[in-house]
NUDREN-156048 format. One record per residue (C-alpha): residue number from 0; x, y, z; residue in three letters. Coordinates in steps of 0.05 Angstrom, whole numbers. Layout:
BEGIN
+-----+--------+--------+--------+-----+
|   n |     px |     py |     pz | res |
+-----+--------+--------+--------+-----+
| NUM |      X |      Y |      Z | ALA |
...
+-----+--------+--------+--------+-----+
END
This chain:
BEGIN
+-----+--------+--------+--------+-----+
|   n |     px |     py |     pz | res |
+-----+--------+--------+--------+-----+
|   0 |   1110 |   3270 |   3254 | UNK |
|   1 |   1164 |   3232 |   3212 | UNK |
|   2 |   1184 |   3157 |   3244 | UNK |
|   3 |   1258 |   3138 |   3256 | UNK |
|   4 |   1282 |   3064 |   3237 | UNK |
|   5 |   1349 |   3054 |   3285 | UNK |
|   6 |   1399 |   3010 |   3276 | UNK |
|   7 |   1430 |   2967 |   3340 | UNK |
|   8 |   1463 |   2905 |   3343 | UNK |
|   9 |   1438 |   2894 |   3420 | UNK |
|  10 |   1373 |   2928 |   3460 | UNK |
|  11 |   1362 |   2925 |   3535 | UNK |
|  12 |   1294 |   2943 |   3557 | UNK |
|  13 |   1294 |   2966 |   3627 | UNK |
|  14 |   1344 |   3001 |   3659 | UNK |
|  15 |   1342 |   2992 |   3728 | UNK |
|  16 |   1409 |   2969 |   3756 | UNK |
|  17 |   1410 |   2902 |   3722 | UNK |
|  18 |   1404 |   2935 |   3651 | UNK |
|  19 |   1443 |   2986 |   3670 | UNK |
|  20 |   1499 |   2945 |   3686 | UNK |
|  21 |   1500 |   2903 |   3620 | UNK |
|  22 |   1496 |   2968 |   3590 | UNK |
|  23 |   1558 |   2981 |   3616 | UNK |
|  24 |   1585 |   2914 |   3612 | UNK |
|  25 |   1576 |   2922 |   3530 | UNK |
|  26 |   1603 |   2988 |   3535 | UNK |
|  27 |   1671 |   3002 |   3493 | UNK |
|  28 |   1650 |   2937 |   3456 | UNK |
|  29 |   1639 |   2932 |   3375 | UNK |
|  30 |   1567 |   2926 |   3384 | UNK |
|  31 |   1525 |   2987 |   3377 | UNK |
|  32 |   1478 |   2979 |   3445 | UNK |
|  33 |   1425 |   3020 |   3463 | UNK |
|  34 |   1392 |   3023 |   3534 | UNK |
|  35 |   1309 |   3039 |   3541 | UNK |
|  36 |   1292 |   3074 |   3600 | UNK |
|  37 |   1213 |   3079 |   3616 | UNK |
|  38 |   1231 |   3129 |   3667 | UNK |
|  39 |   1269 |   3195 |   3667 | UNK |
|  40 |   1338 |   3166 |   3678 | UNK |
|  41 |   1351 |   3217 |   3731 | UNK |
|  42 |   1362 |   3182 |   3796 | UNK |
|  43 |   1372 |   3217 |   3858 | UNK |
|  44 |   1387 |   3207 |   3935 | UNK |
|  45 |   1340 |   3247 |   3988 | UNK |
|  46 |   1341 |   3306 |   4015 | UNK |
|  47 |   1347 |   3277 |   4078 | UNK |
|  48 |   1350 |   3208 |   4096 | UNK |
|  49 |   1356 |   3142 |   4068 | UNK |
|  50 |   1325 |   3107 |   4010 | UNK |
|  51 |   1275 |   3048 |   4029 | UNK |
|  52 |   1304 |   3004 |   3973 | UNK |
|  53 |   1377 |   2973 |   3989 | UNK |
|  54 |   1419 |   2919 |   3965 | UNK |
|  55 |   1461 |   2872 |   4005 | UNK |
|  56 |   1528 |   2880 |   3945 | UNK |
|  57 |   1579 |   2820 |   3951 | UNK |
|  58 |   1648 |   2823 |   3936 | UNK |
|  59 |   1633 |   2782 |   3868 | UNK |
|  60 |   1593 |   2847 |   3847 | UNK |
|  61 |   1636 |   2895 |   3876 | UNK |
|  62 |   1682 |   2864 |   3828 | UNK |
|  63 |   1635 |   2869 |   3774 | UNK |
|  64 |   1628 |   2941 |   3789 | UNK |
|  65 |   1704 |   2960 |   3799 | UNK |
|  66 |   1720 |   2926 |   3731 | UNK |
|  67 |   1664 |   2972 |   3695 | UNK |
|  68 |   1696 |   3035 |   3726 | UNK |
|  69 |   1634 |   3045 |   3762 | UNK |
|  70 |   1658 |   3018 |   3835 | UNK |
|  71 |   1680 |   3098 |   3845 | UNK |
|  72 |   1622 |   3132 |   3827 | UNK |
|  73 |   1585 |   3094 |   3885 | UNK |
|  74 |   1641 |   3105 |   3936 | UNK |
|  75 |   1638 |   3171 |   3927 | UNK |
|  76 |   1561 |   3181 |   3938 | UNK |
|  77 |   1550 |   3125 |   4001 | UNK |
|  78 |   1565 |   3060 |   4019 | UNK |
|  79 |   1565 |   3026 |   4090 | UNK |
|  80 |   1612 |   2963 |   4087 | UNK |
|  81 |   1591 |   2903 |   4132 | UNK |
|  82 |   1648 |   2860 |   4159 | UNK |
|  83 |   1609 |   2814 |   4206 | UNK |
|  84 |   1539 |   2778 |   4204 | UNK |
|  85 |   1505 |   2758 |   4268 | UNK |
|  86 |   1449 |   2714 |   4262 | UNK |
|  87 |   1402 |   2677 |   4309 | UNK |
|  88 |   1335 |   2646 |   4326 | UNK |
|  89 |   1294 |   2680 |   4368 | UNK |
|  90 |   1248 |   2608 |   4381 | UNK |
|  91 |   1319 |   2576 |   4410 | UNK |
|  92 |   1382 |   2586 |   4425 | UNK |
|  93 |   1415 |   2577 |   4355 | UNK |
|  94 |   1463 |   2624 |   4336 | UNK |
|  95 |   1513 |   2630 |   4275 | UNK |
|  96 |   1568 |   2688 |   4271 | UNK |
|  97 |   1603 |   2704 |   4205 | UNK |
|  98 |   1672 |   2751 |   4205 | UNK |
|  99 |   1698 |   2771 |   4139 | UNK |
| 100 |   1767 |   2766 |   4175 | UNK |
| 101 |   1762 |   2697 |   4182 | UNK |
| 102 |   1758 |   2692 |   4114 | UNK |
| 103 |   1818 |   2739 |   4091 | UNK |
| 104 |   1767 |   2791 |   4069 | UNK |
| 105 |   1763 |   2869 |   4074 | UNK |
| 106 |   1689 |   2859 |   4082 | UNK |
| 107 |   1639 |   2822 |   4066 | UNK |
| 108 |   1596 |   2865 |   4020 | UNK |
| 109 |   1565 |   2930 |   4034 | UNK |
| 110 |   1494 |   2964 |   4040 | UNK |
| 111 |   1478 |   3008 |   3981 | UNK |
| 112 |   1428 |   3053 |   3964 | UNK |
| 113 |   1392 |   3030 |   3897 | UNK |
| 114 |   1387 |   3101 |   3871 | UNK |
| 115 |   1461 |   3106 |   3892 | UNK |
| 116 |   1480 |   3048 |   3847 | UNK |
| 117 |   1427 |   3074 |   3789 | UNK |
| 118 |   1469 |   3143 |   3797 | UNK |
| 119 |   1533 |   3119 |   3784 | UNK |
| 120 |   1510 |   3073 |   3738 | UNK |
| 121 |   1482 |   3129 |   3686 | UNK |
| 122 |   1539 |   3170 |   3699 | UNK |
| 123 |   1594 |   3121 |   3668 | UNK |
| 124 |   1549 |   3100 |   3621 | UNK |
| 125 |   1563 |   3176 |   3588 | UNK |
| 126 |   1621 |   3160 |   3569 | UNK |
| 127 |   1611 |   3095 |   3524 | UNK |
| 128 |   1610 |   3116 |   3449 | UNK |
| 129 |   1571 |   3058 |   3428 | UNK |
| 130 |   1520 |   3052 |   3478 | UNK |
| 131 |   1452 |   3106 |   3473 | UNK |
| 132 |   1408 |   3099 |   3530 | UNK |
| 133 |   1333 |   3135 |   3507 | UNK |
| 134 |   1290 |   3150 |   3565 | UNK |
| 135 |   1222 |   3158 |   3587 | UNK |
| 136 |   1217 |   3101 |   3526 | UNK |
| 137 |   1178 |   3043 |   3520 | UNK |
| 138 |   1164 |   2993 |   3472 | UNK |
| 139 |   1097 |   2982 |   3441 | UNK |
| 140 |   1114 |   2919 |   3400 | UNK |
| 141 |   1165 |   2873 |   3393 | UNK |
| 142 |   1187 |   2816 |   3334 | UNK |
| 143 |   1219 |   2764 |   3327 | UNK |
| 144 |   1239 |   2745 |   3262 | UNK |
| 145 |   1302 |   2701 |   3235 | UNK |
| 146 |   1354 |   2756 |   3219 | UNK |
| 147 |   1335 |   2803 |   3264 | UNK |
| 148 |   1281 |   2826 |   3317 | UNK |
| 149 |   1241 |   2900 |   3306 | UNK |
| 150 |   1215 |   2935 |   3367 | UNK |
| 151 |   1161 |   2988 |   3357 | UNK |
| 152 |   1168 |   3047 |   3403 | UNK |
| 153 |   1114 |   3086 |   3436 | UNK |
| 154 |   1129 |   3145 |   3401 | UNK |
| 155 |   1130 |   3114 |   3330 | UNK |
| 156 |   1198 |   3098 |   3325 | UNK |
| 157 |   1221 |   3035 |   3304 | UNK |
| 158 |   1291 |   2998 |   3322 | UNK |
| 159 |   1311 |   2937 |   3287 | UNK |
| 160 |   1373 |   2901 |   3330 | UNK |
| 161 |   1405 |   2826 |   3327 | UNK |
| 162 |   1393 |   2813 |   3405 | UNK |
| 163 |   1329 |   2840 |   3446 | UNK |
| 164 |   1352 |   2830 |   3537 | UNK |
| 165 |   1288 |   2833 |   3577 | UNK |
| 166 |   1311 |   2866 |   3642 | UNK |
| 167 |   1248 |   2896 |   3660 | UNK |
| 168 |   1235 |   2871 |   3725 | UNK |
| 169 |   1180 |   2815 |   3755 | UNK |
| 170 |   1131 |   2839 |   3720 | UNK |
| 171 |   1166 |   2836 |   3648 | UNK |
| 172 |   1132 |   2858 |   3591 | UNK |
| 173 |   1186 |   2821 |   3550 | UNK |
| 174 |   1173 |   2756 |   3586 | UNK |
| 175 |   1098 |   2749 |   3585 | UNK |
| 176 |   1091 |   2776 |   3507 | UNK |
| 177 |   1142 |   2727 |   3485 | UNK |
| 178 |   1090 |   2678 |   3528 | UNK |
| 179 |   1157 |   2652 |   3578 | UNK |
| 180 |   1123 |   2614 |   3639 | UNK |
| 181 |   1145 |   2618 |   3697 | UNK |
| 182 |   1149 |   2564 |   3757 | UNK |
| 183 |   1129 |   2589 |   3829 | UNK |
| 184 |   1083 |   2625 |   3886 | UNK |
| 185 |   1073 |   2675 |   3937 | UNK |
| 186 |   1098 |   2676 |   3996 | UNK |
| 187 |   1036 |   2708 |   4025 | UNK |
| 188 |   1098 |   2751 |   4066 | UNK |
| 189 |   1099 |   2826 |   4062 | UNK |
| 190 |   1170 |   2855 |   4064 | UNK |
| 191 |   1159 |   2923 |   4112 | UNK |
| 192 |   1221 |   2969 |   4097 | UNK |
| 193 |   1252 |   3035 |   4131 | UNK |
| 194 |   1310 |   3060 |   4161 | UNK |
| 195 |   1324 |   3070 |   4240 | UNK |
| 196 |   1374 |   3099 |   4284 | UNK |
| 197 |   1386 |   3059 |   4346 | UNK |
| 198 |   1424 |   3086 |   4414 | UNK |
| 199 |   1476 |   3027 |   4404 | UNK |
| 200 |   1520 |   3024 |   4351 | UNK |
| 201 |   1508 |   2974 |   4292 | UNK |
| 202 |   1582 |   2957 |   4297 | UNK |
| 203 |   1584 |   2950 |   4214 | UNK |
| 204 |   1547 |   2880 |   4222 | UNK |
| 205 |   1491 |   2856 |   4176 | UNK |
| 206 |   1440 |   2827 |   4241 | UNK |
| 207 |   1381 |   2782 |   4223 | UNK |
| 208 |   1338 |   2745 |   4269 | UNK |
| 209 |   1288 |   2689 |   4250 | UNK |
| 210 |   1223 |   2706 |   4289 | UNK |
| 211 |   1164 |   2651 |   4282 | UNK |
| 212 |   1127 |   2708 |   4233 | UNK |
| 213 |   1188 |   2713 |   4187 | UNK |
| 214 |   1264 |   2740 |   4180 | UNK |
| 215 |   1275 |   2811 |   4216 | UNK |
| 216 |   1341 |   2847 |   4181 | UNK |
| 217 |   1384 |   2907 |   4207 | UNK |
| 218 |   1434 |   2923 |   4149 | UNK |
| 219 |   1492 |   2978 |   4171 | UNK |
| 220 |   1480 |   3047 |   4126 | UNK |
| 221 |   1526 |   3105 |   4138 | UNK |
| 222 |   1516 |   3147 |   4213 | UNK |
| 223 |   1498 |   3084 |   4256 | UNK |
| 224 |   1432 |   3078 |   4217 | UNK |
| 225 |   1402 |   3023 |   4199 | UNK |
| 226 |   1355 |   2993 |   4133 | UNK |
| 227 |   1303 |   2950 |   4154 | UNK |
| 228 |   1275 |   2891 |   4119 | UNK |
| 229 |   1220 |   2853 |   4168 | UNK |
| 230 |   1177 |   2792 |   4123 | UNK |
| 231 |   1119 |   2786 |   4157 | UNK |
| 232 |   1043 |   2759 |   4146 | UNK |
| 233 |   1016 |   2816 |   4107 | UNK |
| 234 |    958 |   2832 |   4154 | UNK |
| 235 |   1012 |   2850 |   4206 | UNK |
| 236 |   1059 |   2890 |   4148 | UNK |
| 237 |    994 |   2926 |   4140 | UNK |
| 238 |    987 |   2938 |   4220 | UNK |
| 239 |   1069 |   2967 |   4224 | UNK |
| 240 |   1071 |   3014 |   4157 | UNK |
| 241 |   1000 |   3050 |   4197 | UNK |
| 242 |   1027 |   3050 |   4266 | UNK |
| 243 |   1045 |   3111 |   4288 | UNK |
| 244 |   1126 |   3123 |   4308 | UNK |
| 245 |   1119 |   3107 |   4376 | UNK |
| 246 |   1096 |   3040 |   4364 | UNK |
| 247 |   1121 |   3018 |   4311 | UNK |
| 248 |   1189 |   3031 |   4351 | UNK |
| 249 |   1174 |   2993 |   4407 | UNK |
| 250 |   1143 |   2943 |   4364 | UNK |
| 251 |   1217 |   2932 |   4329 | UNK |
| 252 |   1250 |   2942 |   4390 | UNK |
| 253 |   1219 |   2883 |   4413 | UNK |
| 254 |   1222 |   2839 |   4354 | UNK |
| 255 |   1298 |   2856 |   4357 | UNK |
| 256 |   1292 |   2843 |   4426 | UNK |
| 257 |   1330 |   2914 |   4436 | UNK |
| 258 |   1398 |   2880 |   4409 | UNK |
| 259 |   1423 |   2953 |   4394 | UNK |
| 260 |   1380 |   2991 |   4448 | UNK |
| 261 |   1328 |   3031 |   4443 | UNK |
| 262 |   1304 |   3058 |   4362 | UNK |
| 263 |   1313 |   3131 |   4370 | UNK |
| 264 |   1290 |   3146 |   4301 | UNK |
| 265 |   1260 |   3119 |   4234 | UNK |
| 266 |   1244 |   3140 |   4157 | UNK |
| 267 |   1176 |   3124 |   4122 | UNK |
| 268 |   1157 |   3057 |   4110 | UNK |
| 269 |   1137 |   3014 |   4059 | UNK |
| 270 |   1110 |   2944 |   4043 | UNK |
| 271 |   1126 |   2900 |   3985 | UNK |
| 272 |   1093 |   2828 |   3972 | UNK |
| 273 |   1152 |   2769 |   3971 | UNK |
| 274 |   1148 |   2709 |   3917 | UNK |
| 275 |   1198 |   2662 |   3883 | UNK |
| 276 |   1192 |   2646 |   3814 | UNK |
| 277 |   1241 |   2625 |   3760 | UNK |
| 278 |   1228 |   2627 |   3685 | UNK |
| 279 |   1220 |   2562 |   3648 | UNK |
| 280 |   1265 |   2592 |   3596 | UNK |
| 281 |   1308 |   2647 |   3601 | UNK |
| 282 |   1331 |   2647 |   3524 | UNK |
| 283 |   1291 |   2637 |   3454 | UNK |
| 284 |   1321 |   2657 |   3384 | UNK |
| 285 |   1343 |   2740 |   3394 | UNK |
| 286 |   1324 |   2744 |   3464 | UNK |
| 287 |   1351 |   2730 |   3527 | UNK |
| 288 |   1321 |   2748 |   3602 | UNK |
| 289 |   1368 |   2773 |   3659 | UNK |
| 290 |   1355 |   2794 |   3729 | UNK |
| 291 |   1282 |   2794 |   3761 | UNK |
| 292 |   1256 |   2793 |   3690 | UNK |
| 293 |   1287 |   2723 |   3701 | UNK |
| 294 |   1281 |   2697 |   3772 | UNK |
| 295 |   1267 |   2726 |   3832 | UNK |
| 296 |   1277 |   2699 |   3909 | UNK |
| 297 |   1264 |   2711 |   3979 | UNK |
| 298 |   1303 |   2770 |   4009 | UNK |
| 299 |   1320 |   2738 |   4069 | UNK |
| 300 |   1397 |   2731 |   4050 | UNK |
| 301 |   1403 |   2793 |   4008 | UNK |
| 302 |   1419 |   2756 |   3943 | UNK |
| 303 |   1367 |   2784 |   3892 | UNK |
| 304 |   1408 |   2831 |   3850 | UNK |
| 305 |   1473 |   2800 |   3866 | UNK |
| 306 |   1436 |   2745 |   3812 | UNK |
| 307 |   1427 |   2794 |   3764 | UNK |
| 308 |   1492 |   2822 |   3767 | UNK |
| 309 |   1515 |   2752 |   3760 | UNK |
| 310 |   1463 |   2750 |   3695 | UNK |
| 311 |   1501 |   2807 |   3672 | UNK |
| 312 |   1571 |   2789 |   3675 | UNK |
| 313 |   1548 |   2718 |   3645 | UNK |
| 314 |   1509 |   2738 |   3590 | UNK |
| 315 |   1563 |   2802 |   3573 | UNK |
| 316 |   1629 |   2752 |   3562 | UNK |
| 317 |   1580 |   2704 |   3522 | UNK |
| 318 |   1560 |   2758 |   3479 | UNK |
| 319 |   1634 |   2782 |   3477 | UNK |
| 320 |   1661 |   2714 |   3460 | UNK |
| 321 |   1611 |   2706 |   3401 | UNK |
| 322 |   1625 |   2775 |   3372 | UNK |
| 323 |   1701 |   2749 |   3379 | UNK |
| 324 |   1685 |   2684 |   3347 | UNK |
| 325 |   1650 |   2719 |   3291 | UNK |
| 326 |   1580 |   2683 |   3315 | UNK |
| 327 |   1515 |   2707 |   3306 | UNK |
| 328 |   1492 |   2736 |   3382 | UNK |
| 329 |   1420 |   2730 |   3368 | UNK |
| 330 |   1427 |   2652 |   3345 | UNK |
| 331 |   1397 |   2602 |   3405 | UNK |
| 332 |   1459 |   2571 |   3405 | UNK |
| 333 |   1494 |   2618 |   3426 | UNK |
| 334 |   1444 |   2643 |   3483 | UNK |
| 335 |   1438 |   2570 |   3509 | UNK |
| 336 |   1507 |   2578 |   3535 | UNK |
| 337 |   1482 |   2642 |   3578 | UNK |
| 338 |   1430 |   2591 |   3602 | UNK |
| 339 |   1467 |   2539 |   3625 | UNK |
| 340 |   1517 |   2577 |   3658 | UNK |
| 341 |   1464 |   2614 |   3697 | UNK |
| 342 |   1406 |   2564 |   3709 | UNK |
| 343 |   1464 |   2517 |   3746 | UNK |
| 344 |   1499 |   2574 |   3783 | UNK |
| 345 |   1427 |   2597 |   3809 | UNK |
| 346 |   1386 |   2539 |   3810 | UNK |
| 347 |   1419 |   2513 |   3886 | UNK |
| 348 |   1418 |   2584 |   3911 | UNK |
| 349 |   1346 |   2592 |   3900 | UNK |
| 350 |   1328 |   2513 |   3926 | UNK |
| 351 |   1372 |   2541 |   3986 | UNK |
| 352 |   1337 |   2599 |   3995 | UNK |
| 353 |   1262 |   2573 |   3986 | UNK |
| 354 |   1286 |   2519 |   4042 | UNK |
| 355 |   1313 |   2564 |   4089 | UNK |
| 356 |   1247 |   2610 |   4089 | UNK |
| 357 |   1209 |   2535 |   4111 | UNK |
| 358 |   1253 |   2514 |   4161 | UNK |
| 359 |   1257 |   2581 |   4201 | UNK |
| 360 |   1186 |   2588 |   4190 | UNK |
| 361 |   1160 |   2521 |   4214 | UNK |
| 362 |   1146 |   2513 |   4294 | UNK |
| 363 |   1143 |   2447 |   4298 | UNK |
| 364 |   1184 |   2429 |   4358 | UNK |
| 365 |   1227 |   2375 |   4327 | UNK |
| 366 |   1239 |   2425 |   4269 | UNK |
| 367 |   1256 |   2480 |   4315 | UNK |
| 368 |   1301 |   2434 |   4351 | UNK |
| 369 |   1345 |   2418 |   4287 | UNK |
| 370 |   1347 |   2482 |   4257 | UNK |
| 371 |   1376 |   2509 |   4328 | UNK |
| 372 |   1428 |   2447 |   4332 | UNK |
| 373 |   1445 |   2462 |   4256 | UNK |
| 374 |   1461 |   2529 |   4257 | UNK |
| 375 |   1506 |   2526 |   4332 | UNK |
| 376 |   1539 |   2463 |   4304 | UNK |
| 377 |   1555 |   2503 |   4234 | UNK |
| 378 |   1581 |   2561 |   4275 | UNK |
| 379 |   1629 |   2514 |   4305 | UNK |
| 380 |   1660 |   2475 |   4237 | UNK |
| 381 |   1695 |   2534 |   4208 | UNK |
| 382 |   1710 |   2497 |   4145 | UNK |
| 383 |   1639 |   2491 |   4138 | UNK |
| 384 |   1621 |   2561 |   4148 | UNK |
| 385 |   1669 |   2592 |   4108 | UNK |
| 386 |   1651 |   2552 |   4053 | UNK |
| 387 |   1569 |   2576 |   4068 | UNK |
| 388 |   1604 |   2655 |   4067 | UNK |
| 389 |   1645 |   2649 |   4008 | UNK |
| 390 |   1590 |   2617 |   3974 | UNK |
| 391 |   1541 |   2681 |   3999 | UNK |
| 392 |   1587 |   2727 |   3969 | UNK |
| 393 |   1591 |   2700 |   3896 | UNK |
| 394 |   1653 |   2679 |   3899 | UNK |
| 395 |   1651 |   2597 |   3894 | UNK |
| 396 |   1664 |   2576 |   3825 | UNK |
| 397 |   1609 |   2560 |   3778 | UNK |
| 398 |   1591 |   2479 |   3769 | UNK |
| 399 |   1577 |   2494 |   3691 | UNK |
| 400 |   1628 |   2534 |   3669 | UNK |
| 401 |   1695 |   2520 |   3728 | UNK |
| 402 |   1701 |   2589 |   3733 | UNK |
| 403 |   1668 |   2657 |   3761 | UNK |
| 404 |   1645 |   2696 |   3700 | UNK |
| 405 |   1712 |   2746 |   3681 | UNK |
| 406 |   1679 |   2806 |   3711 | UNK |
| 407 |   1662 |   2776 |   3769 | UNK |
| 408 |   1738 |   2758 |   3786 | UNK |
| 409 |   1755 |   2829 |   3772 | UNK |
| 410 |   1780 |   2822 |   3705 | UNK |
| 411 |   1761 |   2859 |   3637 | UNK |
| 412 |   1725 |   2824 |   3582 | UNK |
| 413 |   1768 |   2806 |   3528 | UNK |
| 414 |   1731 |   2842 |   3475 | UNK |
| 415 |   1731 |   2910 |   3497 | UNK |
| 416 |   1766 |   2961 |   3467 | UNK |
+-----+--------+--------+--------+-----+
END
């Protein structure tokens, strides 16, 4: 069998939503970009049911997606908006209420299917002339060299490009061959997901509750059902994914201390192990990391692909602006700016996040005492909460750059055609 040598100027491996989304971010754009796909690219919602996986979309990403032309394709499969967020702590009597009207919002995000995003996602990418997405492709090599980088394909194919984007997930391939550390650890938490149905109705309000084992979530989906993310010790993830229905619905019940009734119904469930870690370096000469490949956090405020999204739109205007600037997109100093910009946006979110997961899970009594007093006296300074909300849905300026990336404030990138 003859080998191919193909020409591109950028090429994402991975195309999961992150990729996907830069994919479509480059799309329309000068540079020729293609998009490798280990899988089959085909991405489908259930028969019947809900997808385990979710994401907790902010308006800054809705944004992102609107300004891509893929907001529509979503909308049109499933999306369940939340306009409130309830949360308390079931050791005290802390409690802090968040209401997108408050805030002169619609909403303030919405639950999404992943495969609903992934959908959409491949669909407008058919209509970009310069982007090529291969799937059920992965690399077997990649080089760095000065000019250029050369990836060796699986099947013998070879593609030379200016710019190789790692957005292959935690586990990148990109990452640990290009010998990126990472800083870190496990959580030793178990994230059991599933879907419910409960007798009340979820009144389109994201509900968490901070129980001594770990954050229990009930995000809105469409019909008064519910996706359910409960981190727990993974001895006891292990004990809910084998109960049987019965009790594994009074189990949650009681967790959720029956805030919407009685669970009438749930979908298969699922464990996943929780860590943090952040890469040392997210850029070298011709490469540049994005989204889990990157960093990844605690789930506990819904934030982990909103970050990658905010990679995206980041990393697409710096790539845009180069290409505009006649610059070399490959050349460090260009991809330093993508590094800045994200490693200062990101690095308080995930110090946030990482700090959060402590306090709630201490029981200390004096640390059980603040954390009770500090979220009732932030429910009361409005100010102060608003800021917290705003801040949770992307849309607080960046402290690097002044400004939200252009995609993420709804506007096009200047070098698109």
């Amino acid at each position: 069998m003859s080998q191919t040598t193909i020409q591109a100027d950028v090429v994402i491996v991975g195309g999961g939503m992150v990729g996907a989304t830069l994919a479509c971010a480059l799309g329309d754009s000068s540079l020729k970009v293609i998009l490798l796909e280990a899988g089959s690219g085909e991405y489908q919602l259930p028969a019947e049911g809900f997808e385990l996986r979710v994401s907790a979309i902010t308006r800054a990403s809705q944004r992102i997606f609107e300004t891509l032309g893929v907001w529509q394709g979503i909308a049109a499969r499933r999306i369940s908006p939340y306009r409130d967020m309830h949360v308390w702590d079931a050791a005290g009597s802390g409690v802090i209420h968040f209401d997108s009207a408050e805030i002169g919002e619609a909403t303030l995000g919405h639950i999404i299917e992943n495969n609903v995003i992934t959908a959409a996602l491949y669909e407008r990418l058919k209509a970009f002339e310069n982007v090529e997405v291969l799937t059920n492709t992965r690399t077997a090599s990649i080089t760095i060299e000065a000019e250029n980088a050369s990836i060796g394909l699986i099947n013998g194919n070879h593609i030379t490009t200016r710019l190789v984007i790692g957005a292959d997930g935690g586990q990148s391939a990109v990452r640990q061959q290009f010998g990126i550390s990472v800083r870190g650890w496990d959580y030793d938490h178990t994230a059991v997901v599933t879907y419910v149905r409960t007798a009340k109705p979820h009144q389109e309000t994201a509900w968490q509750r901070f129980l001594p084992s770990g954050p229990l979530a009930f995000l809105p989906l469409p019909d008064n059902y519910s996706s359910i993310v409960w981190s727990t010790q993974p001895q006891h993830a292990k004990q809910l994914t084998e109960m049987n229905d019965a009790d594994f619905h009074h189990a949650l019940g009681e967790a959720f201390a029956h805030t919407l009734g009685e669970i009438v119904s749930s979908g298969p469930r699922a464990g996943f192990p929780l860590r943090f870690f952040v890469a040392n370096e997210y850029v070298k000469p011709r490469l540049a990391l994005v989204g889990d490949a990157a960093h990844t956090i605690h789930p506990l405020a819904g934030q982990g692909v909103n970050l990658g999204l905010a990679d995206v739109a980041s990393l697409a205007e710096v790539l845009i602006d180069a290409v505009t600037q006649g610059k070399d997109i490959g050349a460090l100093s260009v991809l330093r700016r993508y590094e800045r910009w994200r490693k200062a946006d990101s690095m308080s979110l995930f110090v946030a996040m990482d700090s959060l997961k402590r306090l709630f899970g201490s029981e200390h009594p004096g640390i059980r005492w603040l954390r009770n007093f500090g979220l009732s006296l932030t429910n009361k300074i409005t100010p102060v909460k608003n800021h917290l909300v705003r801040s949770a849905m992307g849309l607080s300026e960046n402290p690097v750059e002044g400004q939200l990336p252009r995609l993420s404030r709804g506007l096009p990138l200047q070098g698109r055609r």
